[in-house]
N, CA and C of each residue as an Amber inpcrd file, in Angstrom:
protein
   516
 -36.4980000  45.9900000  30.5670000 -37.6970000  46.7280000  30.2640000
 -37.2900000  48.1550000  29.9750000 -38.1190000  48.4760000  28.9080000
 -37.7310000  50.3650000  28.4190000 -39.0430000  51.2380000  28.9370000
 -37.9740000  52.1920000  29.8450000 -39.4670000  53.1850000  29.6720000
 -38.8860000  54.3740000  29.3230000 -39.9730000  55.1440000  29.1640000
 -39.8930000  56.3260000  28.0090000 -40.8710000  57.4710000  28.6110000
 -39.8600000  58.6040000  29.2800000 -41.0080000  59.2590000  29.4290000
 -40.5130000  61.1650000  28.8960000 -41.6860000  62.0370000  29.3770000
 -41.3700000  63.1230000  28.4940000 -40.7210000  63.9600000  29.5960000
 -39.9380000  64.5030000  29.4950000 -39.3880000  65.7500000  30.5700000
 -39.9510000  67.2290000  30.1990000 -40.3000000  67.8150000  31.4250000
 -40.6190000  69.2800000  30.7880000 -40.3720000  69.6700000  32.1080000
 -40.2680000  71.4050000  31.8670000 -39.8690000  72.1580000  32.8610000
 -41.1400000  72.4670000  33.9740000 -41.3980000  73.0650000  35.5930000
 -41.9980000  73.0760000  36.3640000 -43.0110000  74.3310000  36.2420000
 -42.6490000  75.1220000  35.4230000 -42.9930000  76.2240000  34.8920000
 -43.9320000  75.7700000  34.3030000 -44.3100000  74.9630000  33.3110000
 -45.2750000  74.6680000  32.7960000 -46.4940000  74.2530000  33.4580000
 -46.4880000  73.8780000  34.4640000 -47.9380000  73.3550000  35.6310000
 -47.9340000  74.4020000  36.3840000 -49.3830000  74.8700000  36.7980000
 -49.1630000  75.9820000  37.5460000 -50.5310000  75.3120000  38.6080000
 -50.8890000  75.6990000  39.7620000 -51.6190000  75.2880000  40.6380000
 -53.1380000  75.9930000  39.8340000 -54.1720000  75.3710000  40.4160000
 -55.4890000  75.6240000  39.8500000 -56.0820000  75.6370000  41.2700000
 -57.2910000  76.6570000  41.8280000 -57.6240000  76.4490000  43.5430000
 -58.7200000  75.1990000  43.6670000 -58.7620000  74.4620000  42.8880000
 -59.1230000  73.1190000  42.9880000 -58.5760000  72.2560000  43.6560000
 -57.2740000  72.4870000  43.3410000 -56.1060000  71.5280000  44.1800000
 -55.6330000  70.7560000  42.9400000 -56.6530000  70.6690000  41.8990000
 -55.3520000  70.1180000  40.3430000 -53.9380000  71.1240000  39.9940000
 -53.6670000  70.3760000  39.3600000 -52.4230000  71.1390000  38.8210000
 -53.0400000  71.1430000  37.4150000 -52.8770000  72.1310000  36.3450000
 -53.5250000  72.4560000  35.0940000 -51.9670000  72.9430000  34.0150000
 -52.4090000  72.2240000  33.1650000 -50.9090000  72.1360000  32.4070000
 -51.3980000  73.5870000  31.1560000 -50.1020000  73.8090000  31.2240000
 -50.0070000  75.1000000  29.9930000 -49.1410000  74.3880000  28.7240000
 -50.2230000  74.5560000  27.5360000 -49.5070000  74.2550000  26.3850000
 -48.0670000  74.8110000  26.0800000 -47.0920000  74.5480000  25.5980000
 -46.0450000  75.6850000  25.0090000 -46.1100000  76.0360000  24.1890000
 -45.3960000  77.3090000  23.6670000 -45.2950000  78.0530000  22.2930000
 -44.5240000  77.3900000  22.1280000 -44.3900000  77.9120000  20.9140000
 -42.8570000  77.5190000  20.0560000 -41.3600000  77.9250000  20.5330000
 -41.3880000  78.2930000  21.7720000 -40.1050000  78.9890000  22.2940000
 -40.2560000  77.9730000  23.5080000 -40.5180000  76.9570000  23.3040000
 -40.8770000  75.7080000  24.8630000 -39.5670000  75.6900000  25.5610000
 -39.6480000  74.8110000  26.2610000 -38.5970000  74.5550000  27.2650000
 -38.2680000  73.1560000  27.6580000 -38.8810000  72.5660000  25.9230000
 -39.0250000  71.0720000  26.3520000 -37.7370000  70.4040000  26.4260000
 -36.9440000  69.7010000  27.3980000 -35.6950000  69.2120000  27.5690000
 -35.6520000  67.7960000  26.8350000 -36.4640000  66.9150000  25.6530000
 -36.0190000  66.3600000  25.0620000 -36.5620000  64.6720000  25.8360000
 -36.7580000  63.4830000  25.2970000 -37.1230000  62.5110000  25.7930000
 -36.2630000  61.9430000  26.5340000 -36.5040000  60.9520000  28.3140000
 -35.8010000  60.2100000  28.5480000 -35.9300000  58.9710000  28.5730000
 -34.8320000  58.2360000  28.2490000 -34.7660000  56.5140000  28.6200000
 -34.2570000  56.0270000  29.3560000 -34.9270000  55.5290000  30.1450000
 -34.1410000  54.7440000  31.1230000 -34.7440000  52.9020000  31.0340000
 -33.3450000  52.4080000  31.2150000 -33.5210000  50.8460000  31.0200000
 -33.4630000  50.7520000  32.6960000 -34.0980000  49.4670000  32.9460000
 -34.1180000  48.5760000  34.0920000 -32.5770000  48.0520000  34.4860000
 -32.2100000  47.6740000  35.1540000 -31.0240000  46.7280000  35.3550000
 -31.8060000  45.3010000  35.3010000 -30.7140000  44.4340000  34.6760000
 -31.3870000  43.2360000  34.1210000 -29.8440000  42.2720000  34.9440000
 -30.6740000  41.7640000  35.5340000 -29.5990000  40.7980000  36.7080000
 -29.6150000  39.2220000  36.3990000 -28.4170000  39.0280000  35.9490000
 -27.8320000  37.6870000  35.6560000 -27.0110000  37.0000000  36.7360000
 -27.6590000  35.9760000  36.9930000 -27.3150000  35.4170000  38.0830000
 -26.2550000  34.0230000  37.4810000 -24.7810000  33.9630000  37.9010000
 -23.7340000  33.6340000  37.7230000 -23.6460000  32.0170000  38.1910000
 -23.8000000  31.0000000  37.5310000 -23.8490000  29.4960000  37.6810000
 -23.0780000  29.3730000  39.2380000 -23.7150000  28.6480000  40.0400000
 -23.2280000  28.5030000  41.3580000 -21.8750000  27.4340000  41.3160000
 -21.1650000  27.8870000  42.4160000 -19.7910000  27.9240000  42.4800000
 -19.7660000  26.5920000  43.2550000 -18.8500000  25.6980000  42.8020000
 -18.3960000  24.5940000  43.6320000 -18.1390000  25.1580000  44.8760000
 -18.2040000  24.3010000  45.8020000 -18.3970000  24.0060000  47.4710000
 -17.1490000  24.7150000  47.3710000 -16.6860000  25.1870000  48.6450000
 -15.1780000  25.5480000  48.7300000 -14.6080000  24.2350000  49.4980000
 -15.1740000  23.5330000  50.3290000 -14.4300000  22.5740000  50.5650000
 -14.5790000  21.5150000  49.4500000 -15.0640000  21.0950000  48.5940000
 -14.7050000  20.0410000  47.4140000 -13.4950000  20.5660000  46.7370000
 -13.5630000  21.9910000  46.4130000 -11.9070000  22.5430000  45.6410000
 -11.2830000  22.0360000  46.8480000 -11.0540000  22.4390000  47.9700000
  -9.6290000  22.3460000  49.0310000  -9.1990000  21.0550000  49.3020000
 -10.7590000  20.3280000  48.9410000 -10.3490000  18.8100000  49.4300000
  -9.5770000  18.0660000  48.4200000  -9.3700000  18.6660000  46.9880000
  -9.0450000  18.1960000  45.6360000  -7.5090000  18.9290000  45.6110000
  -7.4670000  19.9010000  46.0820000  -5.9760000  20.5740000  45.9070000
  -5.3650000  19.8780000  47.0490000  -6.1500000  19.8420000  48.0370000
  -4.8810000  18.8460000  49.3720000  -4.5810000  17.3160000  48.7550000
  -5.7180000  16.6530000  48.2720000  -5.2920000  15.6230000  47.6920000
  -4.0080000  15.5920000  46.4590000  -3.9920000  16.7180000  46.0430000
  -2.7680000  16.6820000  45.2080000  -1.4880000  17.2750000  45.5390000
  -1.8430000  18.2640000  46.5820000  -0.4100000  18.0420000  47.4200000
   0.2170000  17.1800000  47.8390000  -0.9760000  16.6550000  48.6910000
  -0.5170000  15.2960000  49.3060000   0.6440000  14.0900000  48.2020000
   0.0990000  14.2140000  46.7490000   0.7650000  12.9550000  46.3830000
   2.1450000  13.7000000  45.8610000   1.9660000  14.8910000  45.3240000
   3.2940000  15.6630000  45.0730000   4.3710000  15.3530000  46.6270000
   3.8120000  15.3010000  47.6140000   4.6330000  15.4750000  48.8130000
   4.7870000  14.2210000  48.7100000   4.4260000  12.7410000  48.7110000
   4.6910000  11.8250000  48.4430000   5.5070000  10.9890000  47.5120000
   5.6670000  12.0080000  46.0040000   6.6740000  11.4380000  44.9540000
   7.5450000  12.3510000  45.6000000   7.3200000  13.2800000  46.0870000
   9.2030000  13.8100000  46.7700000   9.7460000  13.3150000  47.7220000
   8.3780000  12.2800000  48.8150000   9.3060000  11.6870000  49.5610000
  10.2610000  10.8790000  49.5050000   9.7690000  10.1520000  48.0800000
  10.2480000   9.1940000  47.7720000  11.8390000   8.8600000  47.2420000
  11.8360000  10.3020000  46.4410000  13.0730000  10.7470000  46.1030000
  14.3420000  10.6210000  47.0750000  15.4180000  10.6360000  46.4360000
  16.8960000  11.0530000  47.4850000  17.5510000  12.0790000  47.7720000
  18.1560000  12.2730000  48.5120000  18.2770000  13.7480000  48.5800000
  19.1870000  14.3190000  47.6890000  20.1410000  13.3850000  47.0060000
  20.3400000  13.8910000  45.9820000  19.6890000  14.1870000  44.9140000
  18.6140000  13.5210000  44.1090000  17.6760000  13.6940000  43.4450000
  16.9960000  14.7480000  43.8210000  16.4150000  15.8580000  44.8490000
  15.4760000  16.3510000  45.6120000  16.9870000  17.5600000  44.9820000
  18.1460000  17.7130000  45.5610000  18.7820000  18.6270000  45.2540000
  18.9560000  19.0880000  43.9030000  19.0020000  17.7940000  42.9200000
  19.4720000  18.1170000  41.1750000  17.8690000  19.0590000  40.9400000
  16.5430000  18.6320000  41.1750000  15.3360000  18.8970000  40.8160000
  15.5400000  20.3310000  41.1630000  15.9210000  20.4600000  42.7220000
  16.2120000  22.2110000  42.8890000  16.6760000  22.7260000  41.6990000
  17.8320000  22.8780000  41.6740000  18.7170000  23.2890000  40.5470000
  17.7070000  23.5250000  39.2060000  17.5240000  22.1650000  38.7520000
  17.0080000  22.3120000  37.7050000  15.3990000  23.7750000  37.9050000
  14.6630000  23.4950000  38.7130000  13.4980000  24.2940000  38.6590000
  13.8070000  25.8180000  38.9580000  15.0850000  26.1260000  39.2220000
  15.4820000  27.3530000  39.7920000  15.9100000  27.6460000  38.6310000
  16.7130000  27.0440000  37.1910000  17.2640000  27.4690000  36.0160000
  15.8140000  27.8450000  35.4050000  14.6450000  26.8770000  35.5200000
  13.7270000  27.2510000  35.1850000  12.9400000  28.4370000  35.2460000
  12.9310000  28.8990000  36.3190000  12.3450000  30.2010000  36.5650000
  13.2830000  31.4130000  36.3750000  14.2480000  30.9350000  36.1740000
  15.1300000  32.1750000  35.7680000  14.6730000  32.6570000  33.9430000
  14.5420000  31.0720000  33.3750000  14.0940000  31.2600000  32.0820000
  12.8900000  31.9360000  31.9310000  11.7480000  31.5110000  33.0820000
  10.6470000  32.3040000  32.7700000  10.9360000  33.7910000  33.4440000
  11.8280000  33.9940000  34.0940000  11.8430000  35.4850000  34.2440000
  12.6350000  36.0670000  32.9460000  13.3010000  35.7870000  32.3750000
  13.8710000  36.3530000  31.2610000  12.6630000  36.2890000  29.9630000
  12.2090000  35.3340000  30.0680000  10.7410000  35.3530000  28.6940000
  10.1840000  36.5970000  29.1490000   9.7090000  36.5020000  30.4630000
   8.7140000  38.1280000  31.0320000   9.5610000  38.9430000  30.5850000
  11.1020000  39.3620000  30.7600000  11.3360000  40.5610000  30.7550000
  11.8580000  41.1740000  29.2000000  11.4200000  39.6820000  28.4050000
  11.4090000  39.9470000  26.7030000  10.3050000  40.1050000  26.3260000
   9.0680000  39.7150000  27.2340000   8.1230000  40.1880000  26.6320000
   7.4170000  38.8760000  25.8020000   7.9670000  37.6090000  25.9930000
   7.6490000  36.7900000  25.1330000   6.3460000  35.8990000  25.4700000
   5.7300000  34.9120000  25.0860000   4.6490000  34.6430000  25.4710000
   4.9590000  33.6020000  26.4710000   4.4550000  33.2030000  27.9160000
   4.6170000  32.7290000  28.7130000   3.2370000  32.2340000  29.6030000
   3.5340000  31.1780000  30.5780000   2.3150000  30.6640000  31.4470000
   2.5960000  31.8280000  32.7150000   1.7620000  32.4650000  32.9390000
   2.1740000  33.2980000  34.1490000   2.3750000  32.3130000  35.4670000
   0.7130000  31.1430000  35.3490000   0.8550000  30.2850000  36.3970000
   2.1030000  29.5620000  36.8680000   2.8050000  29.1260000  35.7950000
   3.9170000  28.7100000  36.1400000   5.0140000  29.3350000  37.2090000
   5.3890000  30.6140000  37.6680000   5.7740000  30.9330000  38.4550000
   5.9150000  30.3050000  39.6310000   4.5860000  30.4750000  40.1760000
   3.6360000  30.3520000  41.1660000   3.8640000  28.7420000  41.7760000
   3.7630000  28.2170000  40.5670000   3.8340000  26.1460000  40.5180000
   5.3690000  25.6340000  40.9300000   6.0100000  26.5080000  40.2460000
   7.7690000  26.2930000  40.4990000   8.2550000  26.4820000  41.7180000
   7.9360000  27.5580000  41.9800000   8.2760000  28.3910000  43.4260000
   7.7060000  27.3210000  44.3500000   6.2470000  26.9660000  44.6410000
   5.7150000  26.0330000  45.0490000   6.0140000  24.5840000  45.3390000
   6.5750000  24.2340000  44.0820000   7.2680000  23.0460000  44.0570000
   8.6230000  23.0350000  44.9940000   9.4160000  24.3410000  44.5100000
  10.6760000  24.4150000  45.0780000  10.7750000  24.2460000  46.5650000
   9.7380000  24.9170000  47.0940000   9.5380000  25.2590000  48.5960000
   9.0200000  24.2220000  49.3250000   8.5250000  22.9340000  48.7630000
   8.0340000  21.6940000  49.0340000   9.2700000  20.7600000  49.4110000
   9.9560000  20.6410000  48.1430000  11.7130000  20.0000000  48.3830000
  12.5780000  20.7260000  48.8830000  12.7430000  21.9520000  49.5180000
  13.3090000  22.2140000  50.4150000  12.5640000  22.0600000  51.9430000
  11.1900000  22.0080000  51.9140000  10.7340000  20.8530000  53.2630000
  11.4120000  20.1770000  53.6300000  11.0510000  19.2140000  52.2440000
  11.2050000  17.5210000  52.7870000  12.8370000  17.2530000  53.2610000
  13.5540000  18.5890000  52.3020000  14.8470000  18.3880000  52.6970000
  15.2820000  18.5420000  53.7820000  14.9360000  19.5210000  54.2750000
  15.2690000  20.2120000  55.8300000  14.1370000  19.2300000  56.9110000
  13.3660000  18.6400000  56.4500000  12.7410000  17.4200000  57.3320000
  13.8950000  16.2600000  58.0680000  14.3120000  16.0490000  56.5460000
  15.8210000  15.2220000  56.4040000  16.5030000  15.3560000  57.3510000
  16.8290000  16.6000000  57.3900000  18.1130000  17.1460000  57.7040000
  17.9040000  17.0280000  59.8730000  16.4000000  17.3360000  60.1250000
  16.3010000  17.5230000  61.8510000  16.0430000  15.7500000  61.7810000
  15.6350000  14.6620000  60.8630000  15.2490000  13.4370000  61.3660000
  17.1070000  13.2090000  61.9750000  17.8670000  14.0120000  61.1030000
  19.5930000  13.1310000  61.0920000  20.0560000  14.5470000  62.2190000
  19.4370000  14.7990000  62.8770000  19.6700000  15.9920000  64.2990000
  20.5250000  16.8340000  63.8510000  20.5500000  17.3420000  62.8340000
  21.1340000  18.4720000  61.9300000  20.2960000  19.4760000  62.5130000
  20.8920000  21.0700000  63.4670000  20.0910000  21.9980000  64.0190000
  20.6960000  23.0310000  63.1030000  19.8230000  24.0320000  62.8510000
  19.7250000  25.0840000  62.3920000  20.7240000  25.9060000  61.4560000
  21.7460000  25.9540000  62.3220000  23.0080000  27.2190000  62.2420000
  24.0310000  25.7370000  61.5730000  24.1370000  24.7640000  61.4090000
  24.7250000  23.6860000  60.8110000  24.1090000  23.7700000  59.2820000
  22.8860000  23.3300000  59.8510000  22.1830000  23.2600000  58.2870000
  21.9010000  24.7010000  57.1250000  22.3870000  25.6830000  57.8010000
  22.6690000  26.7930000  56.6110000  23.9280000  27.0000000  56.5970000
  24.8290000  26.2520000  57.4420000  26.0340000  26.3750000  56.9600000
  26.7360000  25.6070000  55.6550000  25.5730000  23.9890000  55.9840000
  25.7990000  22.9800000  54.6190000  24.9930000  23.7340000  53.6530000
  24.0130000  24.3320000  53.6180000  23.6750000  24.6980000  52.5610000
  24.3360000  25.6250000  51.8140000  24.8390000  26.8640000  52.5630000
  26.1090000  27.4590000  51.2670000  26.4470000  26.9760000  50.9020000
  27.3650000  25.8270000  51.3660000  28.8660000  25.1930000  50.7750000
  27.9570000  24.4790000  49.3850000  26.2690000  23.8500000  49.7420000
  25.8860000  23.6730000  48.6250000  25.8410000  24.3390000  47.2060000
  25.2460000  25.9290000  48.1330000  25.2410000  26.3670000  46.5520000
  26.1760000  26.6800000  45.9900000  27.1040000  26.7450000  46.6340000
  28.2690000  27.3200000  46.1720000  29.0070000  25.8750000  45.4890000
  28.7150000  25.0490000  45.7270000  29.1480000  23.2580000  44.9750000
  28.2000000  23.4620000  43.5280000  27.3120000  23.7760000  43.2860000
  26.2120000  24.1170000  42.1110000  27.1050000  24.4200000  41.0480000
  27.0520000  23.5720000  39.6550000  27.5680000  23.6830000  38.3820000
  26.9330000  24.3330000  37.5770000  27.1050000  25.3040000  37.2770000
  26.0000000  26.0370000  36.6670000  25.5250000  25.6650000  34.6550000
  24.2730000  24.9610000  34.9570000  24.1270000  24.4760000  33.5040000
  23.1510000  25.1390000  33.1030000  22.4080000  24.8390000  31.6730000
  21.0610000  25.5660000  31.5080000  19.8730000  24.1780000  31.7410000
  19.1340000  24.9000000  31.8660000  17.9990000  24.0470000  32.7930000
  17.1140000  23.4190000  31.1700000  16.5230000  22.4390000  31.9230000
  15.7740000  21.2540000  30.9480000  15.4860000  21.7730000  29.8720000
  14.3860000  23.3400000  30.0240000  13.4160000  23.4510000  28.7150000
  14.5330000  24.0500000  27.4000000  15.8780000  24.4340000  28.0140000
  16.5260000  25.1340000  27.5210000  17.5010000  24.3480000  26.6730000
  18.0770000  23.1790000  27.2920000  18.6260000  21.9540000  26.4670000
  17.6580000  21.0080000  25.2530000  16.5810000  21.2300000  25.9950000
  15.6570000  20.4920000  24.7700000  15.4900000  21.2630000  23.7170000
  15.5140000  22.5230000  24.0240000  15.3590000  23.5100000  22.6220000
  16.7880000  23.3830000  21.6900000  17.7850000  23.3510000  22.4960000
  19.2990000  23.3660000  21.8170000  19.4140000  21.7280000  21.0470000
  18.3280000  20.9010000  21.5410000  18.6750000  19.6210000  20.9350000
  17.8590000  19.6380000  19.5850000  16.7190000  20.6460000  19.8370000
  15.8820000  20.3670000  18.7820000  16.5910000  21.0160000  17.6150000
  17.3830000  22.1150000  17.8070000  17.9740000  23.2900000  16.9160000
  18.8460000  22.2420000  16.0030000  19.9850000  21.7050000  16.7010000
  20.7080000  20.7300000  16.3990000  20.1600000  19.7330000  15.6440000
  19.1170000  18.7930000  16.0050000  18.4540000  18.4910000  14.9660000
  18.0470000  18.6340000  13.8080000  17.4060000  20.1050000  13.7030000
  17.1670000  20.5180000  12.5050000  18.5370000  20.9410000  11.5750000
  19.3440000  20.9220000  12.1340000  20.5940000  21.6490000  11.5950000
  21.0350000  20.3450000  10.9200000  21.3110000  19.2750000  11.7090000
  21.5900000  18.0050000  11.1640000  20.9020000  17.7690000   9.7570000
  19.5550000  17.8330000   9.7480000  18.3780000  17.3280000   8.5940000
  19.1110000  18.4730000   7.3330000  19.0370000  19.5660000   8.0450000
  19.6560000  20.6200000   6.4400000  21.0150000  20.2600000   6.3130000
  22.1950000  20.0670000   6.9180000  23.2510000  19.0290000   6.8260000
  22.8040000  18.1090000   5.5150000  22.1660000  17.0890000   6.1980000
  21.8560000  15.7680000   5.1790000  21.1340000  16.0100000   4.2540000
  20.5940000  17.1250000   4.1110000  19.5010000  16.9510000   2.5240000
  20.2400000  18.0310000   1.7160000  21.2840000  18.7710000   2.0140000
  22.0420000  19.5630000   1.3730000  23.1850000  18.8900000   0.7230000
């Protein structure tokens, strides 16, 4: 809603012993400060938000089965996946620091993931009475066993390159 009203200075009303107030025309030398507008605030009310427990109950359900295809895994398998998701995020930290276009979420999902299979691993590790100061001792010698390759998204790109290189090869 618009309203519209006139501003003028206090000077212009002067008391009358009636108890009205009696307005004085202006000259041409007025003191009129010009029209104001003022709009209403107009309040939009924002489509109501899923339950918070239907989201939590939908994200635990999908933890849950992520924690389940890793149980399933071996611990060697559970170790190569490390590796691999750790080359991964190195790639997406190098896209960020080129500036290139990237999933930010992905970070977040990797790291996540990573920190899941090192659970289940170290679950592993107390079911087989592996304590503490043992089990970071095997784990250096792990990383330090680590072959250092380039990670999945990075070989698939080198296969695709190759590919194309092949096709201009053969039609040349």
């Amino acid at each position: 809603m618009l309203h519209l009203g006139v501003s003028s200075s206090p000077s212009l009303l002067s008391p009358v012993p009636s108890g009205r107030t009696k307005l004085h025309l202006p000259s041409l030398n007025s003191s009129f400060n010009g029209l104001r507008i003022r709009t209403a605030a107009i309040s939009i009310k924002p489509p109501p938000a899923p339950s918070p427990a239907r989201t939590v109950a939908i994200k635990m359900a999908k933890r849950e089965e992520e924690l389940k295809e890793i149980r399933t895994k071996t611990t060697e398998e559970i170790n190569e996946e490390i590796v691999d998701l750790k080359g991964e995020l190195f790639m997406l930290r190098l896209q960020r620091s080129a500036r290139n276009e990237f999933k930010s979420s992905e970070f977040r999902r990797m790291r996540k993931r990573v920190a899941r299979m090192l659970t289940v691993r170290r679950e592993r590790e107390l079911e087989e009475g592996i304590n503490k100061r043992l089990s970071r001792k095997l784990d250096r010698k792990w990383k330090r066993s680590i072959v250092v390759r380039p990670p999945p998204s990075l070989r698939k790109k080198q296969e695709e390159e190759k590919a194309a290189e092949a096709e201009k090869a053969a039609s040349a």
